[in-house]
C-alpha positions in Angstrom: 27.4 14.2 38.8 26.5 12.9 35.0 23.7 10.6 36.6 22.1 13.5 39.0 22.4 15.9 35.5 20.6 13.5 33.7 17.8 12.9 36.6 17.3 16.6 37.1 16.5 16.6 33.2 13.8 13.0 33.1 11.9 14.6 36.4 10.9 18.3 34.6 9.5 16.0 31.4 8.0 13.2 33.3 6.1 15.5 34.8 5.4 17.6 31.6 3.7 14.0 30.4 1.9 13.8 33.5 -2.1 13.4 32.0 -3.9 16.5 32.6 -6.5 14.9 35.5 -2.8 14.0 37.5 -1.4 17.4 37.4 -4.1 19.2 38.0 -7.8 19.7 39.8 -10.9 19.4 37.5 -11.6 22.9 38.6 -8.7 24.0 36.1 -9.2 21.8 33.3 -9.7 23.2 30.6 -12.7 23.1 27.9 -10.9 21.6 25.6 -9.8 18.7 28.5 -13.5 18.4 29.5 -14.4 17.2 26.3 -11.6 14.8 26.0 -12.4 13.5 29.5 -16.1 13.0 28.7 -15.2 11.4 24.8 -11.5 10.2 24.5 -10.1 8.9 28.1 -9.4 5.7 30.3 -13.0 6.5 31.2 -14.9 7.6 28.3 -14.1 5.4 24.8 -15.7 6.6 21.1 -16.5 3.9 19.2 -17.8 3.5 15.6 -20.9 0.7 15.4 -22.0 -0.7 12.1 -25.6 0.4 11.9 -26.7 -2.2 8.9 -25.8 -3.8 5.7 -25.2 -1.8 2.2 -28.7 -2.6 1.7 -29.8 -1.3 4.8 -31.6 2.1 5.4 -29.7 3.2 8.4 -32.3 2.3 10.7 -31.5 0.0 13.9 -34.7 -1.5 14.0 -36.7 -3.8 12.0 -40.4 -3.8 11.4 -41.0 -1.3 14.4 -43.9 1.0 13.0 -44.2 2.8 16.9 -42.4 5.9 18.1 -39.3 5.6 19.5 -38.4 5.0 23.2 -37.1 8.2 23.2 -40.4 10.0 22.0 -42.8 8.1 24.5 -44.9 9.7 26.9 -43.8 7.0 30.0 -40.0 6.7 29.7 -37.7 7.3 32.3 -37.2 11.3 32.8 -33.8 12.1 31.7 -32.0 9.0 33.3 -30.3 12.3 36.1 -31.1 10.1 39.2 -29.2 6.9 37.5 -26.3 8.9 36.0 -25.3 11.4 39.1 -27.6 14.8 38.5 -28.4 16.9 35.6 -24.5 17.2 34.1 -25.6 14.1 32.0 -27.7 15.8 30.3 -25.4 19.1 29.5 -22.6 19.4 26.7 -19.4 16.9 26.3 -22.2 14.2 25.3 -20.5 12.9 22.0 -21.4 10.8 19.2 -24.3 10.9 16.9 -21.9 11.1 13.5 -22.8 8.7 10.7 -20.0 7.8 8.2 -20.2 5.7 5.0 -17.6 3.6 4.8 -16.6 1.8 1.4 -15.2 -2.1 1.7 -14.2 -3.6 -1.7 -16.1 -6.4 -1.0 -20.1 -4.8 0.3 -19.9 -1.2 -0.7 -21.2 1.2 1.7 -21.2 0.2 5.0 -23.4 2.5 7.3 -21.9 3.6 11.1 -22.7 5.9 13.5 -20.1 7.2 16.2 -21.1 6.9 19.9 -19.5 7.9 23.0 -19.2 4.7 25.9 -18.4 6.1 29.2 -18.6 5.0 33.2 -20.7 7.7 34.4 -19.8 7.1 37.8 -16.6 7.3 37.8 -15.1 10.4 39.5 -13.1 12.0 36.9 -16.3 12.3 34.6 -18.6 13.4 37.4 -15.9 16.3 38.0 -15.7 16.9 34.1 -19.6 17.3 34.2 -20.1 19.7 37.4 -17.1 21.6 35.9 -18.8 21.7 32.3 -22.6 22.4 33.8 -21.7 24.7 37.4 -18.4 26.2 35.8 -16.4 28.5 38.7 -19.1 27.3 41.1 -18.3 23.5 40.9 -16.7 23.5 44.0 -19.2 25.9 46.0 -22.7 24.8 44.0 -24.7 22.1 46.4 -26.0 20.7 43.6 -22.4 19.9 42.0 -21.5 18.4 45.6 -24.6 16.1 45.5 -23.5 15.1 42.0 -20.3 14.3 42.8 -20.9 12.3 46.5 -24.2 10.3 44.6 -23.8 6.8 43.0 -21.5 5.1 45.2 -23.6 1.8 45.5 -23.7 2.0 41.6 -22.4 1.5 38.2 -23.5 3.5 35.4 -22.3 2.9 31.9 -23.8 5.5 29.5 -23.9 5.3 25.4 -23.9 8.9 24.3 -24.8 10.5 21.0 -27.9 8.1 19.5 -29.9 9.5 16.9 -33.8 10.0 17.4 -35.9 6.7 16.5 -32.9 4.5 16.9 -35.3 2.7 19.8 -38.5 2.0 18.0 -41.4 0.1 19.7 -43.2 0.5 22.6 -40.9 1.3 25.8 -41.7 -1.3 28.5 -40.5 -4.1 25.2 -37.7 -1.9 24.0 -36.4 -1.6 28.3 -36.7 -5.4 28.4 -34.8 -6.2 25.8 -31.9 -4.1 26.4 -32.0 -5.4 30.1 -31.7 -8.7 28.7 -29.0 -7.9 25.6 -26.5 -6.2 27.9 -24.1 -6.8 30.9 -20.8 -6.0 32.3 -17.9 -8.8 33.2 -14.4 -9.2 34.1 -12.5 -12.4 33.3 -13.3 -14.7 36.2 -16.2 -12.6 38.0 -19.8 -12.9 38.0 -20.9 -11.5 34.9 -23.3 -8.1 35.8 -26.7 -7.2 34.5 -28.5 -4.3 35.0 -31.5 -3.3 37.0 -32.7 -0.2 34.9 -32.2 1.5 31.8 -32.7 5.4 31.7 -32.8 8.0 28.9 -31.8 11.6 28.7 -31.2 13.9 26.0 -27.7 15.9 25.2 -26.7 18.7 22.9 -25.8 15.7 20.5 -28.6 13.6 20.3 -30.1 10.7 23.1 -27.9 9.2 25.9 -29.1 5.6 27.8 -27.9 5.4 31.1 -27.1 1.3 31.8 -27.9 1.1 35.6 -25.9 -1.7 37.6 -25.9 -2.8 41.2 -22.3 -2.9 42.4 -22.4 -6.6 43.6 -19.2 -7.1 42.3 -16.3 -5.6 43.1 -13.3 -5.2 40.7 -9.4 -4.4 41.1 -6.6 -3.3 38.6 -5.8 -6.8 38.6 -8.9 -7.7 37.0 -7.1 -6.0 34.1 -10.2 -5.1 31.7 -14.0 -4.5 32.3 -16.5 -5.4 28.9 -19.8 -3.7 28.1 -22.1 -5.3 25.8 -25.4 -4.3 24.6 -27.2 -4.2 21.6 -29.2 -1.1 20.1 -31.6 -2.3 17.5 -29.3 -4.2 14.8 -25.8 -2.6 16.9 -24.2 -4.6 18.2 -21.9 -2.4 20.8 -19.0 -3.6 22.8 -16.3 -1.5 24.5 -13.5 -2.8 27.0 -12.1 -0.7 29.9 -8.6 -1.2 30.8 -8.5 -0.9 34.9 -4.9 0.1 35.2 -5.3 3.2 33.5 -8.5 3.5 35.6 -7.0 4.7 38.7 -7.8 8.2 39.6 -6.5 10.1 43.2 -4.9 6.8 43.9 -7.7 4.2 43.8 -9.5 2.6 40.4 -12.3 4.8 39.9 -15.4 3.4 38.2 
């Protein structure tokens, strides 16, 4: 009788724990659970990148007198196609916060705060139809294309960069990033991607990292990393699969 008492009490507050995207549809999250989907879960990491020295201006690029990739005429329009429809491009997109941070031994160090997230994972596509389409999310057919596109895909977006953080002339600035970034998993073909999009957010630019899924990964991969580097930032972020899996399955 003590050990069924006991159970009856550890079921009500294992499921009180349960994470909010387990106990309940994305059509009842909350705004307050969208953002943290989109900037603070298994899916979406904010991260703090040194942007220079103390000597340093703050800018990520050296010597570039051109506009930024984000201010040419030829860039990619708004990166929707890569990252699943036009919720990229609405609130939740984090980042863009620059700190100074004091070390005893350089003085002030400048950082900016971005937001690294697998835009093609379900759980953010839901958080972005709920956050863009609201109460129609679930009737819209523009929230339903969102959230059946980009299955042959992996998208890995940086959220929040300031304006003229890409300087130089797009087709160089596209090059280098294809060549500066990939995604692995300890003994698997290491990833590169194909394209490199750009849309804009309430917080600044987002880049959309477009990769072919010719690899396929499993929890027991156990962590996915993304590198690239913006300029002088050098950004790296690691995924932990286990606490990827969403409805049952990993979800990237």
């Amino acid at each position: 009788m003590k050990i069924a008492a006991v159970a009856a009490l550890v079921l009500p507050l294992s499921l009180c724990a349960a994470d909010f995207w387990v106990a309940k549809p994305f059509t009842d999250w909350s705004d307050k659970e969208l953002q943290r989907m989109v900037e603070n879960s298994p899916w979406a990491k904010t991260v703090s990148v040194a942007t220079g020295g103390p000597q340093d201006s703050g800018s990520t690029s050296r010597g570039g007198r051109g506009r930024s990739m984000g201010e040419t005429d030829d860039s990619p329009a708004g990166g929707n196609d890569a990252a699943n429809g036009d919720p990229v491009s609405g609130p939740g997109g984090g980042g863009g916060k620059r700190n100074r941070n004091e070390t005893p031994m350089s003085g002030p160090v400048a950082t900016t705060v971005l937001v690294v997230r697998w835009q093609t994972a379900l759980p953010i596509k839901e958080a972005m139809v709920k956050m863009k389409y609201g109460a129609e999310a679930t009737t819209s057919d523009e929230a339903k294309k969102v959230l059946e596109s980009g299955t042959g895909l992996y998208v890995i977006t940086i959220a929040g960069l300031g304006q003229g953080v890409l300087r130089g002339e797009t087709d160089a600035v596209k090059k280098a990033l294809l060549e500066q970034t990939s995604l692995s998993a300890k003994g698997k073909d290491e990833l590169k991607p194909t394209d490199i999009q750009m849309g804009r957010s309430a917080r600044g630019m987002d880049l959309f990292f477009v990769f072919p899924k010719k690899v396929e990964f499993a929890v027991e991969d156990k962590e996915i990393e993304f590198v690239t580097k913006l300029g002088t930032m050098n950004v790296k972020q690691k995924f932990r699969l286990k606490d990827m899996v969403f409805d049952g399955k990993l979800s990237l």
